[in-house]
KOLTOR-849420 format. One record per residue (C-alpha): residue in one letter; y, x, z. Coordinates in steps of 0.2 Angstrom, whole numbers, padded with zeros to 4 digits, always signed. Layout:
N
AYXZ
...
This chain:
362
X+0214+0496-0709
X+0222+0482-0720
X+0234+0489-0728
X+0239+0508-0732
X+0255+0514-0727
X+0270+0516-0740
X+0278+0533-0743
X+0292+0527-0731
X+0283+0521-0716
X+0290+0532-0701
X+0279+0546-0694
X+0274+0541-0678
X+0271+0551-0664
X+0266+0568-0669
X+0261+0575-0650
X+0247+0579-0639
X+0236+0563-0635
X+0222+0557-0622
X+0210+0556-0638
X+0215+0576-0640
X+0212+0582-0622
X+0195+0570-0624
X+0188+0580-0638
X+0170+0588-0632
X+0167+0591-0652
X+0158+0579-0667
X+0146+0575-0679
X+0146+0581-0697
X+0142+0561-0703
X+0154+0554-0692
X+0169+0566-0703
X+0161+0562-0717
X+0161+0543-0717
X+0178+0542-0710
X+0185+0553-0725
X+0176+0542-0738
X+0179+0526-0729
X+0195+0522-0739
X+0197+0531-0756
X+0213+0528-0765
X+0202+0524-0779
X+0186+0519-0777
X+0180+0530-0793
X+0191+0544-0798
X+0199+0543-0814
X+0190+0526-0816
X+0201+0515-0828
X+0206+0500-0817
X+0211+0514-0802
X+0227+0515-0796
X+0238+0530-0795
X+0237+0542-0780
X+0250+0541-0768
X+0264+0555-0763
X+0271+0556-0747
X+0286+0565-0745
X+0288+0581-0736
X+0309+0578-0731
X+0320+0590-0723
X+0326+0575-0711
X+0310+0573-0705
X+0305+0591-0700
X+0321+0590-0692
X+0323+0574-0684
X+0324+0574-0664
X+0332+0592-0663
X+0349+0584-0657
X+0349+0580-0638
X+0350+0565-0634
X+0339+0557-0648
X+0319+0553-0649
X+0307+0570-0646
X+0307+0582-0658
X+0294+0578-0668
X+0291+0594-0680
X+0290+0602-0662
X+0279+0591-0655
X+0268+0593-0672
X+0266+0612-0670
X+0260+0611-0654
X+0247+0598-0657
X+0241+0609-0673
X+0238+0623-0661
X+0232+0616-0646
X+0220+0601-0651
X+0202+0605-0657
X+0199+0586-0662
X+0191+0584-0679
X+0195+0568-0679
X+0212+0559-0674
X+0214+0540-0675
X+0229+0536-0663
X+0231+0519-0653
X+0228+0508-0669
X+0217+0516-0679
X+0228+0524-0693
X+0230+0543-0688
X+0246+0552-0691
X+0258+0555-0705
X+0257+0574-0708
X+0276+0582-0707
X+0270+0595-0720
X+0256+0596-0733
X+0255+0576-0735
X+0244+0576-0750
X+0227+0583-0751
X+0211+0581-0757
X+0196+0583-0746
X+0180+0593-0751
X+0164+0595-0742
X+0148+0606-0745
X+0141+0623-0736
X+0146+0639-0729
X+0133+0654-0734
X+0134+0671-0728
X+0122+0681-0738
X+0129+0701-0735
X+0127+0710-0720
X+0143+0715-0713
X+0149+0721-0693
X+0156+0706-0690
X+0149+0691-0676
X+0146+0672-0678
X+0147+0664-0694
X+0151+0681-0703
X+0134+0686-0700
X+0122+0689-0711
X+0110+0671-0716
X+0123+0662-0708
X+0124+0643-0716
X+0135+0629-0710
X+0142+0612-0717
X+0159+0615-0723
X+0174+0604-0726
X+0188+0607-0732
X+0207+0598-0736
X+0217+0608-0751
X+0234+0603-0755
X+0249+0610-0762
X+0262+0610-0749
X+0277+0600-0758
X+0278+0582-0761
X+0274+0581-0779
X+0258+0590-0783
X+0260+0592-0803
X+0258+0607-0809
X+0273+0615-0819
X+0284+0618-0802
X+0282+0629-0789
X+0266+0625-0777
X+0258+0633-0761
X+0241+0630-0764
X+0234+0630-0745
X+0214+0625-0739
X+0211+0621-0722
X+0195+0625-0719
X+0182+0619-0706
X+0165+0623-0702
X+0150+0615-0693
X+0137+0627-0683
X+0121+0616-0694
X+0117+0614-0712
X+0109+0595-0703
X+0122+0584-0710
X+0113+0571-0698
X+0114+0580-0684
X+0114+0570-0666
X+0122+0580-0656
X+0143+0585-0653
X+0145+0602-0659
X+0163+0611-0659
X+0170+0616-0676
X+0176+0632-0681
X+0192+0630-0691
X+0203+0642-0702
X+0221+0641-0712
X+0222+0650-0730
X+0235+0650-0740
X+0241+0660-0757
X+0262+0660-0758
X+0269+0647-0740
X+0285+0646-0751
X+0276+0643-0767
X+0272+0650-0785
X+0271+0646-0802
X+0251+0646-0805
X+0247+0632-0814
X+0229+0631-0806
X+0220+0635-0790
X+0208+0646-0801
X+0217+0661-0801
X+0224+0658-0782
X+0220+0670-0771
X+0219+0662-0754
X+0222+0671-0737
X+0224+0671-0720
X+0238+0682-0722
X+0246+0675-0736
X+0265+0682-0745
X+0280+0670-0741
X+0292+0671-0754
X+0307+0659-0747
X+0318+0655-0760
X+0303+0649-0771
X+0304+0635-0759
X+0319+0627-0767
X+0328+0613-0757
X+0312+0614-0744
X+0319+0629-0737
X+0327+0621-0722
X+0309+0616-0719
X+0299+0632-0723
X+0313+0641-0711
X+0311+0627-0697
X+0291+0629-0699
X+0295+0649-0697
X+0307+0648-0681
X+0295+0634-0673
X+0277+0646-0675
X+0288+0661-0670
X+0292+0655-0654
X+0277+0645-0650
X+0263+0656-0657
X+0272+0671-0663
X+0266+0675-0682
X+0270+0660-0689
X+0263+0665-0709
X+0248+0674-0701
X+0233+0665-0695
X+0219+0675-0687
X+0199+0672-0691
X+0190+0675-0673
X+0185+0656-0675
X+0171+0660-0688
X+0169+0676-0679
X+0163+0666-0660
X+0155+0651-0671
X+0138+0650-0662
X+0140+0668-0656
X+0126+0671-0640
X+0138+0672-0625
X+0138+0690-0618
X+0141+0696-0634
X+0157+0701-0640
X+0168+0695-0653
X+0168+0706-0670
X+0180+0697-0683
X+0188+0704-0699
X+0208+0705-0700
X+0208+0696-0717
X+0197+0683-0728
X+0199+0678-0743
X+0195+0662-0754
X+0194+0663-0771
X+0186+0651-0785
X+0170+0661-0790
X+0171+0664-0811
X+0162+0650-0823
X+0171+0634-0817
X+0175+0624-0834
X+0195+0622-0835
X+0205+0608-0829
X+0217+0601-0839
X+0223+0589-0822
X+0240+0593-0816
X+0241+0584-0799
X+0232+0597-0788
X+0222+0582-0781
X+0214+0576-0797
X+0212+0595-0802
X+0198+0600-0789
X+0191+0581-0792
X+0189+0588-0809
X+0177+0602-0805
X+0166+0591-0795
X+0166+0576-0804
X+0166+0567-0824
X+0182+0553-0823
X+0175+0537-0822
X+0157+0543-0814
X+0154+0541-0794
X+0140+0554-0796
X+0146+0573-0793
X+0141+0583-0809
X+0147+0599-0802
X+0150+0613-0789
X+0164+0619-0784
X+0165+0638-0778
X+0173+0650-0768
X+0167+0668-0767
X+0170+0672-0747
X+0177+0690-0745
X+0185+0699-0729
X+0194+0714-0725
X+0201+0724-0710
X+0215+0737-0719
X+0230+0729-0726
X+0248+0731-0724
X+0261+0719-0722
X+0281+0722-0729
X+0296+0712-0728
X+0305+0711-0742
X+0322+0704-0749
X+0312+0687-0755
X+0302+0686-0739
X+0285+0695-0735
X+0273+0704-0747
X+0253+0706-0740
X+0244+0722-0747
X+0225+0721-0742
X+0214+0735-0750
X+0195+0734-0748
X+0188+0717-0748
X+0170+0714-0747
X+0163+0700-0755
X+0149+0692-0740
X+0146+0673-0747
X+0151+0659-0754
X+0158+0640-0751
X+0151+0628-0761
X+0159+0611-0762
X+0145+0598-0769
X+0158+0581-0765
X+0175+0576-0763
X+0186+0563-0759
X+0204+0559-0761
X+0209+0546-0745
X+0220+0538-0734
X+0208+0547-0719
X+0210+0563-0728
X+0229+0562-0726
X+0231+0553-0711
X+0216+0556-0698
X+0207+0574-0703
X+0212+0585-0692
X+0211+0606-0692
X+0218+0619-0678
X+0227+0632-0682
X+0220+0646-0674
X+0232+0655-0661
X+0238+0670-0660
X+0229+0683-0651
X+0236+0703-0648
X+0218+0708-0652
X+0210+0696-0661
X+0192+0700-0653
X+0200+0695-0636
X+0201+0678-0629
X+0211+0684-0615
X+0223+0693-0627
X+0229+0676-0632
X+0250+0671-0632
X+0243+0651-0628
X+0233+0647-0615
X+0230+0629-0605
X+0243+0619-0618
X+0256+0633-0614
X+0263+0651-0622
X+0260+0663-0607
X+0263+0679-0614
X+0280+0688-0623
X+0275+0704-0624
């Protein structure tokens, strides 16, 4: 890649592609090396750097193509692929991946999964269970700084291996948290909790709304809970077939106490900051998420949107983030599934998509 893409390039088809369906799984080395291969700056915070980038999350682009007539809806076009392609991975025809439609700016963080409670549930819940993690955090509006309403999300994704130089393809598990999908006032992702299940307080959203209501109406019809994403991914991660799926209703991520405060206000350059000294390549840091699950809560709409009460969290790990990296990769060529929707989340066969396709209504 010569040349990276100014805020105003188009978007680019956002559909299923041949290098989707071809996806058998990948290597831990191969994501990494693609995700520090082109750093915005070459040493965060380093005096010569340049400043990051923001692309724009636009109404006009979650809503281009809806008119018929016109090109593909693309928003459309975008959720399916979210739900339906497992790639880890998605470089496109020349190389340069896809513009995100939502969550543009993120910063991309990479350590190890460690379950270290028992607990009843299967796969990477289990008790010992240690995988390579990666994770892309953003703040789900076009300008990151802190001072404004943010939706702090983490994408996170999870190798079946702690051999970062492992040979062979292995499939990925890959989860959707989330604090407030319309945005909150919290000044750092210290004190966010993040869920799978996370509150949606619409008008926090301010002149996004057209988008956060064309997100909701697209996931309803496609996947059905479009503000609830289920676990079972972690839950069948390296499970023995013949055994049956076990997976909490709720997880939580939450920043472990003892991190040193961040003055950063760009959500980006704020996680950098746990991990690394400005100006210094080498990581000084580790930063820590206190893995916690749950299976009673209650869900309420409200006037302002939707309200999740969950009540007994068991605290069964941690995440801990040794590197990071803020890149074009990271924006453009990372690439997490959303999970979909099942009626009972331990079911396979229970599931609304199947084959590319929703098949069941209910």
């Amino acid at each position: 890649m010569s040349q990276i893409p100014g805020p105003e390039e188009i978007f680019g088809s956002q559909g299923i592609t041949q290098e989707d369906q071809n996806y058998q799984g990948s290597r831990f080395s191969d994501v990494n090396a693609a995700l520090f291969a082109n750093p915005y700056q070459k040493i965060w915070g380093g005096p010569n750097e340049p400043p990051l980038p923001y692309y724009k999350t636009t109404n006009k682009s979650t809503y281009a193509g809806i008119l018929p007539g016109g090109r593909p809806p693309q928003f459309a076009l975008a959720a399916i692929r979210a739900l339906d392609s497992s790639a880890d991975l998605r470089w496109g025809e020349d190389g340069r991946g896809f513009r995100r439609l939502l969550r543009p700016n993120g910063v991309c963080a990479l350590g190890t999964w460690q379950i270290s409670e028992d607990n009843p549930y299967t796969g990477y819940f289990q008790n010992g269970s240690q995988g390579l993690a990666i994770a892309r955090i953003s703040a789900g509006v076009t300008k990151t700084p802190w001072g404004i309403r943010r939706s702090y999300g983490l994408f996170l994704k999870i190798f079946p291996t702690i051999d970062e130089n492992h040979q062979e393809v292995l499939p990925t598990a890959n989860v959707i948290l989330a604090d407030d999908l319309g945005g909150t006032t919290a000044s750092r992702i210290t004190g966010a909790a993040l869920t799978n299940a996370p509150h949606v307080t619409v008008w926090n959203r301010g002149n996004e709304l057209p988008t956060l209501a064309q997100e909701g109406v697209l996931f309803k019809f496609l996947d059905l809970k479009p503000s609830v994403r289920q676990v079972y991914p972690i839950a069948e991660l390296g499970k023995p077939a013949g055994v049956a799926t076990r997976a909490p209703e709720f997880m939580r991520l939450q920043m472990a106490p003892g991190h040193p405060a961040s003055e950063e206000g760009d959500v980006r350059d704020e996680v950098m900051s746990y991990i690394f000294d400005k100006g210094n390549p080498v990581p000084q840091r580790t930063l820590s998420f206190d893995i916690s699950v749950s299976d009673h809560g209650k869900r309420a709409l409200l006037p302002k949107g939707e309200r999740q009460t969950i009540t007994d969290w068991q605290t069964i790990g941690k995440v801990n983030f040794n590197n990071a990296v803020v890149s074009y990769n990271g924006d453009f060529v990372i690439n997490f599934r959303h999970p979909t929707w099942r009626k009972d989340r331990n079911d396979p066969d229970s599931a609304l998509r199947q084959g590319g396709k929703r098949v069941k209504w209910w």
